[in-house]
C-alpha positions in Angstrom: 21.6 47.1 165.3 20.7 44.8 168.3 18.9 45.3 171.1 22.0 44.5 173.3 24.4 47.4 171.6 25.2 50.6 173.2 23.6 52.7 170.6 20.1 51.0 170.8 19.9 51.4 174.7 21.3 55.0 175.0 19.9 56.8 171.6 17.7 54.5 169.2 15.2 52.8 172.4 14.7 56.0 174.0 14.2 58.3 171.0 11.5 55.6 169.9 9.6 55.7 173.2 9.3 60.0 173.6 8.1 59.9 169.5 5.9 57.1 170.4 4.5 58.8 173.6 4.3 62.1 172.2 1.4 61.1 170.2 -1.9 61.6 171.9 -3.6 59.3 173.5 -7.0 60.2 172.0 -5.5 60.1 168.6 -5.8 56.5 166.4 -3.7 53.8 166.8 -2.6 54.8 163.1 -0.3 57.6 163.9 1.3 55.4 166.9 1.8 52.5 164.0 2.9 54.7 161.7 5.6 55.8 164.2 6.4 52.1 164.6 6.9 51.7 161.1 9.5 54.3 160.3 11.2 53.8 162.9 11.2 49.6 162.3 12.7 51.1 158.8 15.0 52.8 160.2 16.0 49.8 162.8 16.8 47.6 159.8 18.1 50.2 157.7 21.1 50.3 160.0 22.1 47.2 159.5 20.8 46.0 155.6 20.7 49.6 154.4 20.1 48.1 151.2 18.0 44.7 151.6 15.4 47.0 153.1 14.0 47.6 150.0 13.8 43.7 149.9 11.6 44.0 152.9 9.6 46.5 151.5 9.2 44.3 148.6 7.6 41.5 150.3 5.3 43.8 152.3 3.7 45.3 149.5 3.5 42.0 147.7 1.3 40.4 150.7 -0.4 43.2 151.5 -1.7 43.5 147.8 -1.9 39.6 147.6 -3.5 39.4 150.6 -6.1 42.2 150.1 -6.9 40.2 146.6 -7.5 37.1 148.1 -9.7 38.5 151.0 -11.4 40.6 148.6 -12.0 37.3 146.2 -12.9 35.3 149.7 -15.7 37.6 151.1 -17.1 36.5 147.1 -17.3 33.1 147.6 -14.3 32.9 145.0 -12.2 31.0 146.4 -10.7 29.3 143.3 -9.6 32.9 142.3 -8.3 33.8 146.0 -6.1 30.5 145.8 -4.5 32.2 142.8 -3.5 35.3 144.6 -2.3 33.3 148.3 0.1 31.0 146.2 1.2 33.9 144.6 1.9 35.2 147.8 3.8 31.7 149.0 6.0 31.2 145.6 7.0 34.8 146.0 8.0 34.6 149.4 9.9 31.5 149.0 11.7 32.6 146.0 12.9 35.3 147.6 14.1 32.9 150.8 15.6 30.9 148.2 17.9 33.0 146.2 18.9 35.5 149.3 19.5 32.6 151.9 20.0 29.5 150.0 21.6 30.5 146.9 25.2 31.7 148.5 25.9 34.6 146.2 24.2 37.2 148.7 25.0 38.5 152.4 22.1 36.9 153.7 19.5 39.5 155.1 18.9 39.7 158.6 15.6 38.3 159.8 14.4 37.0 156.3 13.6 33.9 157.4 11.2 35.1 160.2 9.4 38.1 158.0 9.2 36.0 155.1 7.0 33.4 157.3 5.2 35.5 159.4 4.3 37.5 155.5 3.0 33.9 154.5 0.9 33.4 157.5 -0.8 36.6 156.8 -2.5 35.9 153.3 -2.9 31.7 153.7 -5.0 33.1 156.9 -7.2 35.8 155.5 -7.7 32.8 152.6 -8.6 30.7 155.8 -11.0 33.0 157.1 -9.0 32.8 160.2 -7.9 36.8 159.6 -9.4 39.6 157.6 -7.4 41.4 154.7 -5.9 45.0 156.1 -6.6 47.7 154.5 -4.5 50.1 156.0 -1.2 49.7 154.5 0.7 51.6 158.0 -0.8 49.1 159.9 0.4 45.7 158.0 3.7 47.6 157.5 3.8 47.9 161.0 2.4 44.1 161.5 5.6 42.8 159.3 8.2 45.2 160.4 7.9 45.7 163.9 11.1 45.8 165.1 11.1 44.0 168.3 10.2 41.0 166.8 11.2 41.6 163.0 14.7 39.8 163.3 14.5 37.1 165.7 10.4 36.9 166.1 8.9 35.1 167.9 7.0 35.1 164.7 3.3 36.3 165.0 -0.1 35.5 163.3 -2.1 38.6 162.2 -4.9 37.1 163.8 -2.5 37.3 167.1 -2.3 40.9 166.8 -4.3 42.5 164.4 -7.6 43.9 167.0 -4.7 45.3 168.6 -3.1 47.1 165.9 -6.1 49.4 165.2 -6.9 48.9 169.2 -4.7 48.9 171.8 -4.3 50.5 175.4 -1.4 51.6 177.1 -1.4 51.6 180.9 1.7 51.7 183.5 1.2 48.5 184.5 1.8 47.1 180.9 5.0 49.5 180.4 6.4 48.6 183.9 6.1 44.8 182.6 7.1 45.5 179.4 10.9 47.0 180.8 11.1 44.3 183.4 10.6 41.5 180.8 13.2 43.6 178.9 15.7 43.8 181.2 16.0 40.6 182.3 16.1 39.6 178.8 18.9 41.8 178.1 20.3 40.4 181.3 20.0 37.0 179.8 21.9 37.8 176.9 24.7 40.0 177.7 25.6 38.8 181.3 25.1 34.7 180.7 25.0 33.8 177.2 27.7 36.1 176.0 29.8 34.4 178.7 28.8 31.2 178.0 29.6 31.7 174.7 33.0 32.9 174.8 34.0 29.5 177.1 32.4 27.5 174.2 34.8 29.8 171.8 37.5 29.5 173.4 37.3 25.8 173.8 36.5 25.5 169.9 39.5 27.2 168.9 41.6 24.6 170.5 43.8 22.6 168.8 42.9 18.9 168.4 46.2 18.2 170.3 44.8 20.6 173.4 41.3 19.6 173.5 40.6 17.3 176.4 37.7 15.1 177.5 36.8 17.2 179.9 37.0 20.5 177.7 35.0 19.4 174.9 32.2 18.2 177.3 32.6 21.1 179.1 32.4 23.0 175.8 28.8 21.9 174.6 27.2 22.6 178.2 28.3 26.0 177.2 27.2 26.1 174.2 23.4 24.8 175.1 23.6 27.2 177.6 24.6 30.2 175.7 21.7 29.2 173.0 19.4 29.5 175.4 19.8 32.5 177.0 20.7 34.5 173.8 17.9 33.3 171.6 15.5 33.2 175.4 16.7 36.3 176.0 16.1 38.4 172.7 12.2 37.0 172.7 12.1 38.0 176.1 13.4 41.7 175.3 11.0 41.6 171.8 8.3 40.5 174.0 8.8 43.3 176.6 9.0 45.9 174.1 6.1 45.1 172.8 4.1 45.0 176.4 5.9 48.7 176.8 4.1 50.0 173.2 0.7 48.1 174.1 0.7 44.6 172.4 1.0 41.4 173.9 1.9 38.4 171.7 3.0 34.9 172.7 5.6 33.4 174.3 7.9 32.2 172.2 10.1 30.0 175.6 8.4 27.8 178.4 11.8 26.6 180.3 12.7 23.5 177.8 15.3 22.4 179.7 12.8 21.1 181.9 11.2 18.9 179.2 10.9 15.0 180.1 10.8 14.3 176.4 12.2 15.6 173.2 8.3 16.5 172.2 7.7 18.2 175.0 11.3 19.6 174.7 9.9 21.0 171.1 6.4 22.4 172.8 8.5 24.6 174.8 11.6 25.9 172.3 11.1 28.1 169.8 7.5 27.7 170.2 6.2 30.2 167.3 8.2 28.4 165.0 7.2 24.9 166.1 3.6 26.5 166.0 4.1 27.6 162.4 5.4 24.9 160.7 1.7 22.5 163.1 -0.3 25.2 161.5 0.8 25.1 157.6 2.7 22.4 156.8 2.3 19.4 159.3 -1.8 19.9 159.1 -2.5 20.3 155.9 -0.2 17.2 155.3 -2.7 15.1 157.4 -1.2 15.4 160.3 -1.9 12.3 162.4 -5.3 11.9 160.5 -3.7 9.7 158.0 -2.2 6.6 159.7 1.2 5.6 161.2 3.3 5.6 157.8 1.6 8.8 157.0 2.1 11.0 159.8 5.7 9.3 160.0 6.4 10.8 156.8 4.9 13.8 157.6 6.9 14.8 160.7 10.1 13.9 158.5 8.9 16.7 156.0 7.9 18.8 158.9 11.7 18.3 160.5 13.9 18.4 157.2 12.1 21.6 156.5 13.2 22.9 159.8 16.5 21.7 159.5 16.5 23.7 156.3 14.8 27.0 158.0 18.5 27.3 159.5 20.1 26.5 157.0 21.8 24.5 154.0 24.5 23.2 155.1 24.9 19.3 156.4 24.6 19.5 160.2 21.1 21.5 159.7 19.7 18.9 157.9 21.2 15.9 160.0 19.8 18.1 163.0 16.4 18.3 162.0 16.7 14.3 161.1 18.1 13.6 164.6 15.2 15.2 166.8 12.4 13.6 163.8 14.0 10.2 165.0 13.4 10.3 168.3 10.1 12.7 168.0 9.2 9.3 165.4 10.0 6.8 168.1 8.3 8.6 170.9 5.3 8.7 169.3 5.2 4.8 168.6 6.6 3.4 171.9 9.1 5.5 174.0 6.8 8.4 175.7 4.6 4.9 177.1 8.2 3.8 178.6 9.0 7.3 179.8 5.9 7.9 180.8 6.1 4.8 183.7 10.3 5.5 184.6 10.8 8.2 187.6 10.6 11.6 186.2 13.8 12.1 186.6 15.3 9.7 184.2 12.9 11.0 181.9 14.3 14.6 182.2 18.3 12.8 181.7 16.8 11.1 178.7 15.6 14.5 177.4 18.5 16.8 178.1 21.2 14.1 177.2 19.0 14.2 173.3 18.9 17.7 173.2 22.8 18.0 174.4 23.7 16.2 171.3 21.7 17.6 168.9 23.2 20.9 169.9 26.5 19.5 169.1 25.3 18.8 165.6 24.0 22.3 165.5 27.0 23.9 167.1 29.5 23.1 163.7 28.4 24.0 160.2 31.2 21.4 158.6 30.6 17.7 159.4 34.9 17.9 160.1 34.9 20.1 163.0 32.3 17.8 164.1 34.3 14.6 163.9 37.1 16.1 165.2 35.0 17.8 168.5 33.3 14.0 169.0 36.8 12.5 169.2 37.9 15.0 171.9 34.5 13.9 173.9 35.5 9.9 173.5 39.0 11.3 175.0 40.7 9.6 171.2 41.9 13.8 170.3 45.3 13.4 172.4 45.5 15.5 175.1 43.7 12.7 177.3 40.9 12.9 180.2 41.7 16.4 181.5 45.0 18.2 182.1 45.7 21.6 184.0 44.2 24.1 181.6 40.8 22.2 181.5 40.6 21.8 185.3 41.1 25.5 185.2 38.6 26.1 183.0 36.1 24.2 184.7 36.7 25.3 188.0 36.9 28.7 187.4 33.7 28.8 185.6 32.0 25.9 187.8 29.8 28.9 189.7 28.5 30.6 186.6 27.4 27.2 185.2 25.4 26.5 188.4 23.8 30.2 187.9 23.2 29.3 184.7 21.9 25.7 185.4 19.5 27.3 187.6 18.5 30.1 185.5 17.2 27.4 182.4 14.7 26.8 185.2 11.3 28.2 186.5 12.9 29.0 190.1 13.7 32.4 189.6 10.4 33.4 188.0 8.5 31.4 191.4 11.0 33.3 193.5 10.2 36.3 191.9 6.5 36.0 192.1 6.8 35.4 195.8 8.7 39.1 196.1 6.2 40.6 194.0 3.1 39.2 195.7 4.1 40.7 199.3 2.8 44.4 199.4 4.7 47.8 200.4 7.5 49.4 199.9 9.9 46.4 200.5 8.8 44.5 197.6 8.7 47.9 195.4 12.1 48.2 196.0 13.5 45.0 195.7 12.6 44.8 192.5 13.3 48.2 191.8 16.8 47.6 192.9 17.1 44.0 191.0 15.9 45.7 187.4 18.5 48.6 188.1 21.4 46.5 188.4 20.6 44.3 185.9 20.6 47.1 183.6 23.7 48.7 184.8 25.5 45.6 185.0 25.0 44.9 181.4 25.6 48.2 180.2 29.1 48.2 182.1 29.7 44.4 180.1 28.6 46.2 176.9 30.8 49.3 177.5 34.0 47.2 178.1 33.8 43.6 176.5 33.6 43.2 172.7 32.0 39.8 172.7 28.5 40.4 171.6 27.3 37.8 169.2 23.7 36.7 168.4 23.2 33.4 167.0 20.0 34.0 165.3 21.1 36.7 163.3 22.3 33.8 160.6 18.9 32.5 160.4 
């Protein structure tokens, strides 16, 4: 089940909220977990009705794990706590291993964010940085939440655990909470599903059809439609969670604004980037270490991340690609980028990040060749012919919307509307959120093209 699908919007979404709301107010934040948490089970149950138990699994090991290590902490034991946290770790990555890197399994949906976010938990309460939870409903909650259990952003316990057991829910955060959902859900089914099925349709080409101008056109699409689906879904998991009381972090910051790939990578994906700073960059050394040192440890940091996505070739020579030019920023280029006009800076960065997404966009280093070739014009159908003009004119409006949507000018437009008092404003927005919604119901009710790229991670 996703959150842009008929049956979460009409039955699964709104049965959740009237259980969740139908538990008092002066009752503990228990009973509202616990209603969380079986309905998170039933969430995934729908789709991986039998790599719940999988789940499970690693929930029960890290809360055990994690109450060990806390308990051996608190004792000044910490030799003994180690024992239980890499317990926790191997475990966890074993299971990442076999499910999503060994190929004999339908990989489990969201695997590779629980699986991390589990981690966090125990190397933090073995930190000091969190305490061990002794309420099993509330760390099943913590690791299964569904708004954020397939596609995160992924969230440290210490992010969110004082609001587990404590949390207020007022109208102002549940009329946040559905706006940010909305125009998440906006995001994703009315721009990156259409993106993505002008980057399809240009990808099933024939080498023989596939112009200059089609394959160029092809991988604006396809940055475009990441964007907004994966943008999109943290904006919906983020609202959801503003509509049941918690706020966790953002997980986007407009990165198609960047003027460099590092601050590209401050602003995508940013729990993940955040993740991978806090246990595996750091405790390397970091920058501590000297230039060779910290050179080596941003390759480890970036073939890792290549590998988060996935095993196969392009993953790994896109995590190389961005540690390149991350590497050479941080010896000479940012001081060069840093004294050109800012807005060759921003060509620099987008023109980087364009590529890398054409590494990304093709799991078989062929299809890759062969897409390249079309963008040098060497795949024999030339420049441009009529179908590709087509193409490009008739979508040449939605990729300005779109252009203009991977930027902060709506939200500042938007914050102009909602700063002006009375009615007016009210209703404007009232009237934007409602045909949003509608919009992309009426998309969902008739097209068939619903994909979400995350899902495979």
């Amino acid at each position: 089940m996703v959150f842009s699908s008929i049956m979460f919007l009409t039955r699964f979404l709104p049965l959740v909220l009237i259980v969740y709301f139908l538990v008092p107010g002066c009752m503990k934040n228990t009973w509202r977990n616990l209603v969380l948490f079986m309905f998170s089970l039933a969430f995934y149950a729908w789709g991986e009705p039998v790599y719940i138990w999988l789940m499970i699994f690693s929930t029960v090991v890290d809360y055990v794990n994690g109450g060990l290590a806390g308990y051996f902490v608190a004792r000044d034991k910490r030799n003994t706590a180690k024992v239980f946290v890499g317990l926790s770790v191997v475990i966890n990555l074993t299971l990442l291993a076999v499910f999503k890197y060994a190929g004999k399994f339908v990989l489990p949906i969201g695997i590779s964010f629980y699986t991390f976010q589990s981690m966090s938990y125990t190397i933090d309460v073995y930190r000091g940085k969190a305490k061990a939870e002794k309420n099993p409903i509330n760390f099943g909650a913590y690791i299964s939440l569904f708004p954020q259990l397939i596609a995160g952003p992924i969230v440290r316990f210490s992010d969110i655990a004082t609001q587990l057991r404590e949390r207020t829910i007022n109208l102002e955060s549940i009329r946040y909470g559905m706006l940010r959902f909305v125009c998440g859900l906006g995001k994703k089914v009315l721009l990156a599903n259409q993106a993505g099925e002008i980057f399809q349709t240009i990808a099933n080409y024939k080498v023989s059809q596939m112009t200059t101008v089609s394959a160029w056109l092809g991988i604006l699409a396809f940055m475009f439609q990441i964007y907004f689906d994966f943008s999109g879904y943290s904006d919906m998991a983020i609202g959801l969670m503003a509509v049941f009381g918690f706020e966790i972090p953002e997980n986007f910051k407009y990165p198609y604004e960047a003027k460099s790939i590092t601050e590209f990578w401050r602003r995508w994906h940013i729990s993940l980037g955040n993740w991978f700073k806090e246990y595996v960059y750091i405790p390397l050394g970091g920058s501590r270490k000297g230039n060779a040192r910290t050179f080596l440890n941003i390759f480890i940091v970036w073939f890792l991340t290549g590998l988060w996505h996935g095993t196969t070739i392009n993953f790994t020579l896109w995590g190389l690609y961005f540690c390149f030019f991350l590497i050479m920023e941080k010896t000479w280029l940012l001081k060069l980028l840093d004294k050109i006009p800012r807005v060759f800076s921003h060509i620099y960065a987008l023109v980087v990040v364009y590529f890398g997404w054409l590494l990304f966009a093709w799991e078989d280093i062929h299809g890759h060749r062969v897409y390249m070739k079309a963008m040098l014009g060497m795949a024999g159908a030339g420049v441009v012919n009529k179908e590709s003009l087509y193409l490009l004119v008739s979508n040449a409006l939605l990729m300005v919307i779109m252009a203009i949507g991977c930027t902060s000018l709506p939200k500042y437009l938007a914050k102009k509307v909602t700063k002006k008092d009375g009615i007016g404003a009210s209703l404007c927005m009232s009237v934007y959120v409602a045909v949003i919604l509608l919009l992309s119901i009426a998309y969902l009710v008739n097209g068939t093209y619903n994909p979400f790229l995350y899902f495979r991670f």
